[in-house]
C-alpha positions in Angstrom: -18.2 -22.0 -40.5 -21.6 -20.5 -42.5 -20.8 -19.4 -46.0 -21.3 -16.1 -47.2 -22.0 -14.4 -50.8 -19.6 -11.8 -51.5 -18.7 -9.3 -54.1 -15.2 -7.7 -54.5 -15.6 -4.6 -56.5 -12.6 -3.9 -59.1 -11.8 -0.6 -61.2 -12.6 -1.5 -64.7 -10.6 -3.5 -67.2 -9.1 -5.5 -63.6 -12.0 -8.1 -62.7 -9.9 -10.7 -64.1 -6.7 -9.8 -62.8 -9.1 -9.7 -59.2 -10.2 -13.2 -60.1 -6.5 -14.2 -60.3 -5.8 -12.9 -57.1 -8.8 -14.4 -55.8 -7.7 -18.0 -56.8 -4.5 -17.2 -54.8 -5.9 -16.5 -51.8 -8.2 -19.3 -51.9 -11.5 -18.7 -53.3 -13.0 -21.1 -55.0 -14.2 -20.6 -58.5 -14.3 -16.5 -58.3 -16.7 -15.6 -60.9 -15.4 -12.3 -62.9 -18.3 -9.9 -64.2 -18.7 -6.3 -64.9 -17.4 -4.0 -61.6 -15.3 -7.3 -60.0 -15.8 -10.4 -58.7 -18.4 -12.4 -56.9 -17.5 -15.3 -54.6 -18.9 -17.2 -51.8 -16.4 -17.7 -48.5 -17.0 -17.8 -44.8 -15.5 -15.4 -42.3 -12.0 -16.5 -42.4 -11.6 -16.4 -46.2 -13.5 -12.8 -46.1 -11.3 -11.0 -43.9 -8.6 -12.6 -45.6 -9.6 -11.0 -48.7 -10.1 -7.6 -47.0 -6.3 -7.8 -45.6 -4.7 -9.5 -48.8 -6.2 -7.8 -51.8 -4.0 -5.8 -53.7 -6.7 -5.2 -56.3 -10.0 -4.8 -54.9 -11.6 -1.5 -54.4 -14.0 -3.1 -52.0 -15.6 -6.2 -50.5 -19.3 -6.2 -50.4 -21.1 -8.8 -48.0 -24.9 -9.3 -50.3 -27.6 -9.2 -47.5 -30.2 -8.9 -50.5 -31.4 -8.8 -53.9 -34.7 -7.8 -55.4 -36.7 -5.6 -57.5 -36.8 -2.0 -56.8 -38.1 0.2 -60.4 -39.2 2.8 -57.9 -37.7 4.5 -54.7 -41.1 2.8 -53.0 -39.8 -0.5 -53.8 -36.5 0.2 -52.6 -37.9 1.2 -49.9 -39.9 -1.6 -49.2 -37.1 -4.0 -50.4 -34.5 -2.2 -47.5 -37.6 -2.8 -45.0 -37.4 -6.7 -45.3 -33.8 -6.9 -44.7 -33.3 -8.4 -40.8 -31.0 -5.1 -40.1 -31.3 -6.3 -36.4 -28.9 -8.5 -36.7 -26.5 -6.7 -38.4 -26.2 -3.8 -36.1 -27.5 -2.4 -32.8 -29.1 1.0 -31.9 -26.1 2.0 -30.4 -24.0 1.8 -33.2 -23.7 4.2 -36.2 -24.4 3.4 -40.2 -24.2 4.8 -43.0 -25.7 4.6 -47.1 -23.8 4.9 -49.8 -25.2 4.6 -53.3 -23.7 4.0 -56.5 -25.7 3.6 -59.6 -25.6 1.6 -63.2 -27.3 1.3 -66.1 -30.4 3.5 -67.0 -32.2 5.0 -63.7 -34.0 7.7 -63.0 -34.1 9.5 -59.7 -30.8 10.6 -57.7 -28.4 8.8 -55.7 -29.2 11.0 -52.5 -32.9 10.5 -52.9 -32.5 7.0 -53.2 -29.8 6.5 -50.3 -32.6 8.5 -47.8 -35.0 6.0 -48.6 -32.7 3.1 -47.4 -31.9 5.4 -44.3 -35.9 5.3 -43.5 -36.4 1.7 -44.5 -33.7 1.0 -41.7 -34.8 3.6 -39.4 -38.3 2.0 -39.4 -37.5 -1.5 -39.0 -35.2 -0.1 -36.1 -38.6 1.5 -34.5 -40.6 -1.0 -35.1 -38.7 -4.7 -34.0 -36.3 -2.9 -31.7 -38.2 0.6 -30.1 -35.0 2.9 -30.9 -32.7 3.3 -33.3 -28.8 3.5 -34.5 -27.7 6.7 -35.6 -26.4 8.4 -39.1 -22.8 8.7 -39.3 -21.7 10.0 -42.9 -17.7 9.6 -41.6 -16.7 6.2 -40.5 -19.8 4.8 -39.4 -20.0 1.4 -37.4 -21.6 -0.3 -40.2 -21.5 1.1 -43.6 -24.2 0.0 -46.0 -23.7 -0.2 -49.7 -26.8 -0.2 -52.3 -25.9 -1.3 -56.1 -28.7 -0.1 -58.4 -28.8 -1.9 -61.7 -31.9 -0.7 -63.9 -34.7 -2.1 -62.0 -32.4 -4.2 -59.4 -31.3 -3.3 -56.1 -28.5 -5.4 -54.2 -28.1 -4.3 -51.0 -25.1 -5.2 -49.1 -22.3 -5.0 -45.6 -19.2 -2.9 -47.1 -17.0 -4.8 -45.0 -13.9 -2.6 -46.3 -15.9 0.4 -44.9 -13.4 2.7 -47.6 -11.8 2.2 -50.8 -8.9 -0.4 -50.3 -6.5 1.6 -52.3 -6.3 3.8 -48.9 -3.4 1.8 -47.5 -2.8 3.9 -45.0 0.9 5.1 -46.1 -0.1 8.2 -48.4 -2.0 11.5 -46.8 -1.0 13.4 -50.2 1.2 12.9 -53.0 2.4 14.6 -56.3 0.7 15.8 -58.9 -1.7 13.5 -60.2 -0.6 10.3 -58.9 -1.8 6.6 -58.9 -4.4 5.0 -56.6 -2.2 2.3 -54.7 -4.4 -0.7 -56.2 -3.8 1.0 -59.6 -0.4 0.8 -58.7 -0.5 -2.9 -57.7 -2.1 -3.9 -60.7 0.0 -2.3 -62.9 2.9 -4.6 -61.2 0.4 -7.5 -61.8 0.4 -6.8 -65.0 4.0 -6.7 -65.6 5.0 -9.4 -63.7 6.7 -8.3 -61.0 5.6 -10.8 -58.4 7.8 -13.5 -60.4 10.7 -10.9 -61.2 11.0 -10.3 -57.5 10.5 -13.8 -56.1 13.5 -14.7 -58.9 15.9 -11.8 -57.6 15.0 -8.8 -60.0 15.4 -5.4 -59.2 12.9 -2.4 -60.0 13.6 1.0 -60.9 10.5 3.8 -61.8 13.0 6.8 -62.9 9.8 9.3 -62.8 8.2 8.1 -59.2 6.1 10.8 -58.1 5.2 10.2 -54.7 6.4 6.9 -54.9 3.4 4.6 -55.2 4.8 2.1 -57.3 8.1 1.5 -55.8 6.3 1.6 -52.1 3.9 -1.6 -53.9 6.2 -3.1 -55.5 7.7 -3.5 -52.1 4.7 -4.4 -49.9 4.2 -7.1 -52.9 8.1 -8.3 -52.6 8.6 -8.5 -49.2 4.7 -10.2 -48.7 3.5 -7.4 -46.8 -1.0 -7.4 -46.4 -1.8 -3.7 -47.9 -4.3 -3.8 -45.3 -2.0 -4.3 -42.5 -1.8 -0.4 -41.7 -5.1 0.3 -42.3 -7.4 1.1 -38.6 -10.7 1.2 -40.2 -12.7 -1.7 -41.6 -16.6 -1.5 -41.9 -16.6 -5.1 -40.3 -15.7 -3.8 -36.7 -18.7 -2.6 -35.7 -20.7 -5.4 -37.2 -22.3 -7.5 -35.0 -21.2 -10.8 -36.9 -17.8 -9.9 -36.4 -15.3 -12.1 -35.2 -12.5 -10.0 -33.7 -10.3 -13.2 -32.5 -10.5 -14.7 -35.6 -9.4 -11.2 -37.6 -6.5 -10.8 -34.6 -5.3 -13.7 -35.8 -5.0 -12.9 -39.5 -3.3 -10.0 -38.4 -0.5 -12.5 -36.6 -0.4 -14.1 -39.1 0.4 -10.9 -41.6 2.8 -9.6 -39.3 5.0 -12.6 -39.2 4.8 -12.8 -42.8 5.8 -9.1 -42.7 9.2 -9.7 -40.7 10.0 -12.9 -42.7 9.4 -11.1 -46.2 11.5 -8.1 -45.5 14.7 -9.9 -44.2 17.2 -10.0 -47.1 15.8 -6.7 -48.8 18.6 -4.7 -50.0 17.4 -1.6 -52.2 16.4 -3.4 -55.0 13.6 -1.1 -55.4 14.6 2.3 -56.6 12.5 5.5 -57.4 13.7 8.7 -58.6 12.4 12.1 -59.8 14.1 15.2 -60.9 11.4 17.1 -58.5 12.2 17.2 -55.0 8.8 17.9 -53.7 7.8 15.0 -55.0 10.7 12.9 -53.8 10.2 14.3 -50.1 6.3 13.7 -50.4 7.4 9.8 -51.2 10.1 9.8 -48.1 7.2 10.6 -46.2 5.0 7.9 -47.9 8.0 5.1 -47.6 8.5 6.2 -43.7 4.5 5.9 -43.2 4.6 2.8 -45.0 7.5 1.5 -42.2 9.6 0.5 -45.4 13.1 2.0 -44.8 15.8 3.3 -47.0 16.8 -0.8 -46.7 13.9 -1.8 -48.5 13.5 1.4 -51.0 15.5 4.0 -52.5 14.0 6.8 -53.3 16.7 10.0 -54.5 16.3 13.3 -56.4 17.9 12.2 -60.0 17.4 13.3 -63.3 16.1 10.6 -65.8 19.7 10.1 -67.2 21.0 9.5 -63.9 18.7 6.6 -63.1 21.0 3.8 -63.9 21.6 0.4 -62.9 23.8 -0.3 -60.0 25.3 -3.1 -61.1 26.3 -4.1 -65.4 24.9 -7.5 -64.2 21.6 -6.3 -63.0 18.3 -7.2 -64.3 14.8 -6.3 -63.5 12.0 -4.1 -64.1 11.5 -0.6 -65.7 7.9 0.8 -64.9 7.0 4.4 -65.2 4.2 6.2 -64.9 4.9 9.7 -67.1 2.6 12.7 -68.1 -0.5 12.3 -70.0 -0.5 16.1 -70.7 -3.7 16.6 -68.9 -3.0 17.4 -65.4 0.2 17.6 -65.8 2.8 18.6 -68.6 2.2 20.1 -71.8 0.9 17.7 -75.0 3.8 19.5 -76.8 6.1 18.2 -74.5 5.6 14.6 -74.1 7.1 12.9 -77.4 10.7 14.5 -76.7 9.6 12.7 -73.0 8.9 9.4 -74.1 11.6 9.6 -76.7 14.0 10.2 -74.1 12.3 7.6 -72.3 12.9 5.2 -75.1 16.9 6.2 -75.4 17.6 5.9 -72.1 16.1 2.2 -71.7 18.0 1.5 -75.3 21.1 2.7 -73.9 21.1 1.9 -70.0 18.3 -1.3 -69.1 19.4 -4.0 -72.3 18.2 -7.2 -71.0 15.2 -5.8 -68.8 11.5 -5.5 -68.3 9.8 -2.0 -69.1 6.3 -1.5 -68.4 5.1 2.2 -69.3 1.4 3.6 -68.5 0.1 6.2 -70.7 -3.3 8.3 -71.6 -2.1 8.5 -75.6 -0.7 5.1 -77.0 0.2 6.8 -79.6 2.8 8.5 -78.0 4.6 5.2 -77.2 5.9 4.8 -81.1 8.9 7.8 -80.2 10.2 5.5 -77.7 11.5 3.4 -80.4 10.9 0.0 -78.8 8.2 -2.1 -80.1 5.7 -3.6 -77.0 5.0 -7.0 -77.0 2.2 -6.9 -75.0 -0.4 -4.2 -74.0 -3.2 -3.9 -71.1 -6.4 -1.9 -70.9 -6.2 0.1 -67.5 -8.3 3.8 -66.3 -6.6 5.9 -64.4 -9.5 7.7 -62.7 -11.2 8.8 -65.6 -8.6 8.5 -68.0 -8.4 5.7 -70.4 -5.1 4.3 -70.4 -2.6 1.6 -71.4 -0.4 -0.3 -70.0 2.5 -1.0 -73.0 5.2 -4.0 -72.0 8.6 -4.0 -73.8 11.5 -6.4 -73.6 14.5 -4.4 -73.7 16.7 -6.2 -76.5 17.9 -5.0 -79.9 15.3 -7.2 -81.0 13.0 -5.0 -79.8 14.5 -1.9 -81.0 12.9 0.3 -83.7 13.5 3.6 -86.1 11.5 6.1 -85.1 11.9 7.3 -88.5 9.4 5.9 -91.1 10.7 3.6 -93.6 11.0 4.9 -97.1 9.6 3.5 -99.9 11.5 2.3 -103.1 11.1 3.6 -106.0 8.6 0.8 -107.4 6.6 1.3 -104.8 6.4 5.2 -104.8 3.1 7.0 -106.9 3.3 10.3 -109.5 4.1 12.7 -107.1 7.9 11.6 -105.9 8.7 12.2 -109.1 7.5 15.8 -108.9 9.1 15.6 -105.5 12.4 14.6 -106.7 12.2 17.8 -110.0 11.3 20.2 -107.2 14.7 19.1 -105.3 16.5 19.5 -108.0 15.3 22.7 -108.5 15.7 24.2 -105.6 19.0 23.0 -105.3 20.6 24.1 -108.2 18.9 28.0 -108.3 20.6 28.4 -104.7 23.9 27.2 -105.5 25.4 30.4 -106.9 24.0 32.4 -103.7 25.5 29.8 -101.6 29.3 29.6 -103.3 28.8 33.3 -103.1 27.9 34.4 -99.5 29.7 31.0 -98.2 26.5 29.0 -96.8 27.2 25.4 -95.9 24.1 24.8 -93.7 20.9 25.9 -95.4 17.2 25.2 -96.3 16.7 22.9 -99.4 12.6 22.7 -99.4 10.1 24.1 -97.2 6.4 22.2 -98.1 6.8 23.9 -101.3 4.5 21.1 -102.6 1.4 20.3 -100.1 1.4 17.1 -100.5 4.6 16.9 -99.2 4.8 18.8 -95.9 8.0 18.8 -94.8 11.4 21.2 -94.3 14.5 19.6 -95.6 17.8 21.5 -93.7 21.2 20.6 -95.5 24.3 20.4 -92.9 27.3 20.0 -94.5 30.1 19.5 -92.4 33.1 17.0 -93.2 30.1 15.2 -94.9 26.5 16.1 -95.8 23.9 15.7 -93.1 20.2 15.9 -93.9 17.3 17.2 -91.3 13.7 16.1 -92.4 11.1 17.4 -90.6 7.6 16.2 -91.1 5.0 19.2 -90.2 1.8 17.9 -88.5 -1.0 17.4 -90.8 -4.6 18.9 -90.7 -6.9 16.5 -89.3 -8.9 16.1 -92.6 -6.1 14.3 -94.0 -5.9 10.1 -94.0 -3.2 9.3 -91.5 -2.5 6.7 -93.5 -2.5 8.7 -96.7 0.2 11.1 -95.0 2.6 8.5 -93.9 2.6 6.6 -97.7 3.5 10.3 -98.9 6.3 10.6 -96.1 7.6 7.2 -97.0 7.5 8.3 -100.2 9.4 11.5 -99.5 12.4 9.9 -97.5 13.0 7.8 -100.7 13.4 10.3 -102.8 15.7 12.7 -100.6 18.0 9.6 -99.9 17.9 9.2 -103.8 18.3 12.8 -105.0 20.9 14.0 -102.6 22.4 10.1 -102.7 22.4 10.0 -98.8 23.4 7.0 -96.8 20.7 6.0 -94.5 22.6 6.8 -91.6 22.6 10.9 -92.9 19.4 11.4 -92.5 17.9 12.7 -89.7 14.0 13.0 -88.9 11.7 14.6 -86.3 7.8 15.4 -86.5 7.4 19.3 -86.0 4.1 20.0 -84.1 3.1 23.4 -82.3 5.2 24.4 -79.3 4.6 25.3 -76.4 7.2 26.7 -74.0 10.6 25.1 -73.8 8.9 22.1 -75.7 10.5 23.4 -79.0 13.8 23.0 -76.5 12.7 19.3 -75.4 15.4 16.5 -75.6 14.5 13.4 -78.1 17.1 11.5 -77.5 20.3 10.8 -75.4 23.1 10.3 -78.2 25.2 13.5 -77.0 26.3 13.4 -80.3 27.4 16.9 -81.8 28.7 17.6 -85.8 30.8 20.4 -86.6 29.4 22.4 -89.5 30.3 26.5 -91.0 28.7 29.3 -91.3 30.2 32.5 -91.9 33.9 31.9 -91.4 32.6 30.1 -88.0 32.3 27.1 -86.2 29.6 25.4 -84.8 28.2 22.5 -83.6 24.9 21.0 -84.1 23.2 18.0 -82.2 20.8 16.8 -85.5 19.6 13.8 -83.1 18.4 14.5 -79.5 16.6 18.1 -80.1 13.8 19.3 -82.2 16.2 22.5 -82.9 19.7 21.2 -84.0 21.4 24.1 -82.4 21.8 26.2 -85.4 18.5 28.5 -86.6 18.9 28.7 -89.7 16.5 31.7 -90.5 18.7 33.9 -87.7 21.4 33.4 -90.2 21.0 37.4 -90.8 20.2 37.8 -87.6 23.3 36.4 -87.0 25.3 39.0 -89.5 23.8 41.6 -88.1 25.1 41.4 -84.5 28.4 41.2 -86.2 28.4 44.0 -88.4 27.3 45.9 -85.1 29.2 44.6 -82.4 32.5 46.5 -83.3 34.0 47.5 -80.3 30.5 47.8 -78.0 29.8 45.0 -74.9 27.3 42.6 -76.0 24.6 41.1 -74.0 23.0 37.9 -76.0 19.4 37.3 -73.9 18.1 34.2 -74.1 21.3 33.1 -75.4 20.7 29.2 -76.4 23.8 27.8 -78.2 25.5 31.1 -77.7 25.7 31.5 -81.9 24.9 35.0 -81.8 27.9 35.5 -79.1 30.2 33.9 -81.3 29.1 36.5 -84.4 29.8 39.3 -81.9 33.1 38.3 -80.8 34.1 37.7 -84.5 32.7 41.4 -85.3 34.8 43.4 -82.5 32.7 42.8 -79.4 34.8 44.3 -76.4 32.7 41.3 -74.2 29.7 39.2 -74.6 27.3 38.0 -72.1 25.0 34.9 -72.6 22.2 34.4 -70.7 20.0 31.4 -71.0 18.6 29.1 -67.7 19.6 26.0 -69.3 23.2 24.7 -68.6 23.0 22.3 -70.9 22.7 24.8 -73.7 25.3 27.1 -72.0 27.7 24.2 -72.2 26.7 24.3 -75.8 27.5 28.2 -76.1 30.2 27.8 -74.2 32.1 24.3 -76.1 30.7 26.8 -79.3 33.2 29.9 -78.4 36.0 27.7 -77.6 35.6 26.2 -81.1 36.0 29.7 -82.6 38.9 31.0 -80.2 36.8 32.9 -78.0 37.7 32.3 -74.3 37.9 33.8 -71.4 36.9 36.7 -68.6 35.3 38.8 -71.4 33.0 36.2 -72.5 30.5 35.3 -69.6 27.9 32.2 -69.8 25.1 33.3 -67.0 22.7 30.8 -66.2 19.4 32.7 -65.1 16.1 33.1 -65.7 16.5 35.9 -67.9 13.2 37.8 -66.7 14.2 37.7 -63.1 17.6 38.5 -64.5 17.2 41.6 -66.5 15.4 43.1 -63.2 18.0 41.8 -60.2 20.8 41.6 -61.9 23.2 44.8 -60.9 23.9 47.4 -63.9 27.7 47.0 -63.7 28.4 48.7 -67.3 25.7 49.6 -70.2 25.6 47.4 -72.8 26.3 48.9 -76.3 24.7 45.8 -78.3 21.9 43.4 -77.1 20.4 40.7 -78.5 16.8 39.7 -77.4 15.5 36.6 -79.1 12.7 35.0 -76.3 10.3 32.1 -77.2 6.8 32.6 -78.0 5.6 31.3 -74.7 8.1 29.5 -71.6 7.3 28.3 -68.4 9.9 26.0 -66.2 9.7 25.1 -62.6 13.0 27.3 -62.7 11.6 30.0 -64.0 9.9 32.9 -61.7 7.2 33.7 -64.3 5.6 32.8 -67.1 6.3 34.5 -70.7 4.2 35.3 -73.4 5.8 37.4 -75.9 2.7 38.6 -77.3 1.1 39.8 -73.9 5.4 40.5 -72.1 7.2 41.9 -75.0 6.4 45.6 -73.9 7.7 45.1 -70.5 10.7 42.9 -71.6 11.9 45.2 -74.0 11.5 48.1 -71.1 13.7 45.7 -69.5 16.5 45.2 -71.5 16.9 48.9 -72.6 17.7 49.8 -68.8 20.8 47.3 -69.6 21.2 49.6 -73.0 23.7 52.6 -73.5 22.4 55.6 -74.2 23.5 55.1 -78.3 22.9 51.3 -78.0 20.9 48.8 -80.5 18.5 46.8 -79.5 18.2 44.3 -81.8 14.7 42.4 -80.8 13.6 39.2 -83.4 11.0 36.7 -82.1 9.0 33.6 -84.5 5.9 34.0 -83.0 2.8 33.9 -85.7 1.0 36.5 -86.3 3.0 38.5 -83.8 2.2 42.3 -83.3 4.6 44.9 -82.1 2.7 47.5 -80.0 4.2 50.7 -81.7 1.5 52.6 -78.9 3.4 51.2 -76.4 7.1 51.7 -77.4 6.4 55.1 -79.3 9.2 57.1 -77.8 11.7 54.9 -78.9 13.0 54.4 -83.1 11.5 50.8 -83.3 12.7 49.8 -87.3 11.2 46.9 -88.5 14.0 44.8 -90.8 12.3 41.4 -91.1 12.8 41.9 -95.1 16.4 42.6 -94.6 17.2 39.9 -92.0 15.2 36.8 -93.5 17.4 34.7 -96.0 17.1 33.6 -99.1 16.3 30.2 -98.3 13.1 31.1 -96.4 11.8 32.9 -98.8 9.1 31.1 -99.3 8.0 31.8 -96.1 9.0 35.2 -95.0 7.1 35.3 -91.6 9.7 32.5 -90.6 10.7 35.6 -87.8 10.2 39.2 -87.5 12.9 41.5 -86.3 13.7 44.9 -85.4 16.2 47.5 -84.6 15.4 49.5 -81.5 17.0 52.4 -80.0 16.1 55.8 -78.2 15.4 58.4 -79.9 
């Protein structure tokens, strides 16, 4: 059988993985090179490479090669190609152009004069000609145009072999199916599988990866599904030799999937996206046998077994399409916890847009891979989950040898600090507090104090301007851990630190980590808990501490409604100040656990405290109007948005409207007290001018935030 000269085209950053592949299938001495791989094979070895590839985006049969600096040349180039015996006039072709290097001229231009070239031959050897068919023609024709070089070639794949076949749509911005393989490749699931492993993705999507993973485990061709190929209406096609492959594949198929017992699991907490991948896994003919695919959250996907080992790959947000940049290190911290705590002794392979963000997932990766996702530069990081592997997210600080002029300054400032607050403290009873807010630039950071049965510390590291060194920053951090270890003489394990960056939505809400682990601390004569670990927030605001007081001082026998209600602190004030009832409303019920483990604490149980989880917009508008409330508390986020939620807030554009909302909840001689910590925030006294709005931010921000007494803003609304 005649030999042919063949390119396989590759997505970049994968020509050498598609040379690997190659090998395997039986090409000999595949030559890798920008855009894929060329190879020579006959017929046989050719489809085989069409039905087999997992990699390839598609396989190019080279017909010719020559000069063409001008769309004449190309034209006369196309001419001298022997089209005749390639196709007939009664069959249908199509151009397609794709362009590197430095070329003037446009694609569309260029693919017209190939149409003529072959039109002309056609006309002039033959007397009639095949006709133009942009969508699935008979015999699609590719051009390559490299500077001053044309190849023109057979696309024998006649589409992108990443169309399997299986997916009409997915999820939001999912993987290309030979993405999806190679990322697999790449983490070596082939020899996982083959040795028994299992393979979970606990944030699937539309299940690409577990649907490969399976078509690679249970030797399924990714071309088997597939009814188009650009070969079949080519006239050097061989249809019993390409029947036979496709025997061939079949048996393979049944033999491969016998013995498949769900080893491959995908889940997602989004159950569009978890009916779009039934659909995939049903059009894929892989049953629930093969995969499981379920709606879980990411701490529900577990092992099955204490024994099991496998492979961990995930695909999360790159907060373009989808998901807020805000949002993703809490993500990939959580991401990092739960492999820690659940997947010791397995594979994780984890494909992000910012590589960065893979240092809050406190594993270190042991090996890395250049991939694109469409457009998007990515990489593929590989971690062996092992204590080994396991590392602080928290810098390490420097010792005091090692630190330069301005810990000491550091270390005077602390001092300071601490001791002009002590007599305020003793005095009003405060036992969680702020110690140091930047106070010197250099050192940007908030240092909390928790004091409990022992002294916890929160360090949180503001983000610096981009004119600063990264480098120079972290010394100074390194510098500053030391020193709050040293002056506050802190064990290592008391010290708690998180990077605070803008937020966005519930991202100032995002989880970090999985401990679960809550510390009891006072404040006021109350109890409460904190979580200083798995939360940017601990649970506790400090600068509501007034806030706080307030609602007690006023809650004296008057129903209480606490919007947005988070840890239900505010609730537990009012119930300590007389409150006839409270009612917290916040659409989390993790946090509503929170409020509610936070009332029991203080000896506040029962009918006349109510935990309502709701969207408090949709709330405040549907909700019936049972009894005025004599006391409400409306402390919103800047800006939310949740899949949950019916609408999106902004507090600078809603406020008006919110605050119309609550006050039809209000008695007629009620107190709206209304706080938010948006910057720069700007009550429209226009809008609200029939009502007393007093502003108290002076009156409720403590003395530890002095330094920055824009921490909130707060007023005390009623009618007039």
């Amino acid at each position: 059988m005649s030999k042919h000269d063949l390119f396989a085209t590759a997505p970049k950053h994968l020509e050498d993985l598609l040379a690997d592949e190659l090998r395997g299938l039986g090409v000999a001495d595949p030559e890798a090179t920008r855009g894929g791989v060329a190879f020579t094979a006959d017929l046989a070895l050719a489809y085989r490479v069409c039905l087999w590839s997992r990699i390839a985006n598609r396989v190019l049969l080279r017909l010719a090669c020559c000069p063409a600096p001008d769309p004449e040349a190309l034209y006369a180039a196309a001419h001298d190609v022997q089209w005749e015996d390639h196709l007939s006039p009664q069959r249908t072709f199509a151009i397609r152009v794709d362009r590197a290097g430095s070329r003037t001229g446009h694609s569309h231009y260029e693919a017209l004069k190939v149409k003529d070239a072959v039109v002309d031959r056609f006309r002039e050897r033959v007397g009639s000609r095949p006709s133009v068919a942009i969508d699935r023609p008979d015999v699609p024709i590719h051009v390559h145009l490299d500077r001053e070089q044309a190849t023109l070639s057979l696309d024998l794949t006649g589409e992108s072999l990443h169309r399997r076949g299986y997916r009409e749509q997915g999820a939001a911005a999912p993987l290309k199916e030979n993405l999806a393989a190679a990322i697999l490749y790449r983490a070596g699931w082939p020899a996982i599988a083959a040795a028994g492993g299992s393979l979970v993705d606990p944030l699937c999507g539309s299940g690409t990866l577990p649907i490969e993973a399976a078509l690679i485990a249970a030797d399924i061709a990714p071309g088997r599904r597939r009814s188009y190929w650009g070969f079949l209406g080519w006239a050097g096609h061989d249809p019993r030799l390409w029947c036979g492959l496709l025997d061939e594949a079949d048996d393979r198929r049944h033999a491969g999937l016998t013995g498949q017992d769900r080893r491959i699991r995908g889940y997602d907490q989004d159950p569009v996206a978890i009916r779009q991948a039934l659909a995939n896994l049903a059009r894929a003919e892989l049953g629930p046998g093969v995969v499981h695919l379920e709606r879980r959250e990411l701490a529900q996907a577990v092992p099955i077994r204490a024994d099991e080992r496998g492979l961990v790959v995930v695909n999360p947000p790159y907060g373009e399409r989808l998901g807020e940049e805000s949002e993703l290190p809490g993500l990939y911290a959580r991401l990092g916890a739960h492999l820690r705590k659940h997947f010791d002794g397995w594979h994780a392979s984890l494909l992000t847009g910012q590589p960065a963000l893979g240092k809050h997932m406190g594993l270190r990766a042991h090996r890395m891979h250049s991939l694109m996702n469409g457009p998007i530069p990515c990489r593929l990081l590989h971690f062996a989950v092992s204590p080994d592997a396991f590392v602080a997210n928290r810098p390490r600080a420097l010792p005091p040898e090692q630190r330069g002029t301005g810990a000491e300054m550091l270390a005077n400032r602390l001092h300071k600090n601490r001791q002009a607050l002590a007599k305020w403290r003793r005095r009003e009873q405060v036992h969680c507090y702020r110690l140091y807010d930047a106070d010197l630039p250099e050192y940007a950071l908030a240092v909390d104090l928790y004091e409990g049965h022992e002294l916890w510390v929160h360090v949180q590291e503001y983000q610096a301007p981009s004119s600063i060194d990264p480098q120079v920053a972290r010394r100074r951090l390194r510098e500053a851990l030391g020193v709050i270890q040293e002056v506050l003489d802190l064990p290592d394990d008391r010290l708690f630190f998180k990077v605070r960056q803008p937020q966005k939505g519930a991202a100032q809400y995002a989880r970090l980590g999985q401990t679960g682990r809550l510390r009891e601390v006072s404040e006021g004569g109350l109890r409460f808990l904190v979580n200083l670990e798995d939360y940017l927030d601990t649970g506790l605001f400090l600068d509501h501490r007034q806030v706080r007081a307030l609602i007690r001082d006023l809650a004296d026998g008057r129903h209480v409604l606490n919007l947005f209600g988070y840890t239900g602190t505010a609730s537990c004030y009012a119930a300590a100040g007389g409150a006839l009832s409270t009612t917290t409303v916040d659409l989390s019920r993790t946090y509503l656990d929170w409020a509610g483990r936070n009332l029991a604490l203080n000896g506040f149980a029962g009918p006349h405290h109510q935990l309502i989880q709701a969207d408090c917009l949709r709330w405040l508008t549907d909700s019936p109007r049972r009894r005025p409330f004599g006391l409400i508390l409306l402390d919103p986020p800047s800006f939310s948005t949740s899949k949950r939620m019916q609408a999106t807030l902004d507090i600078q554009r809603d406020h008006v409207a919110l605050i119309r909302a609550a006050l039809a909840h209000l008695a007629t001689d009620g107190i709206l007290v209304f706080s938010t910590n948006r910057r720069r925030f700007k009550l429209d006294q226009e809008a609200l001018c029939d009502l007393q709005c007093a502003d108290i931010t002076a009156a409720t921000c403590p003395r530890d935030f002095a330094r920055n007494p824009q921490i909130h803003r707060c007023w005390r609304i009623t009618r007039r």
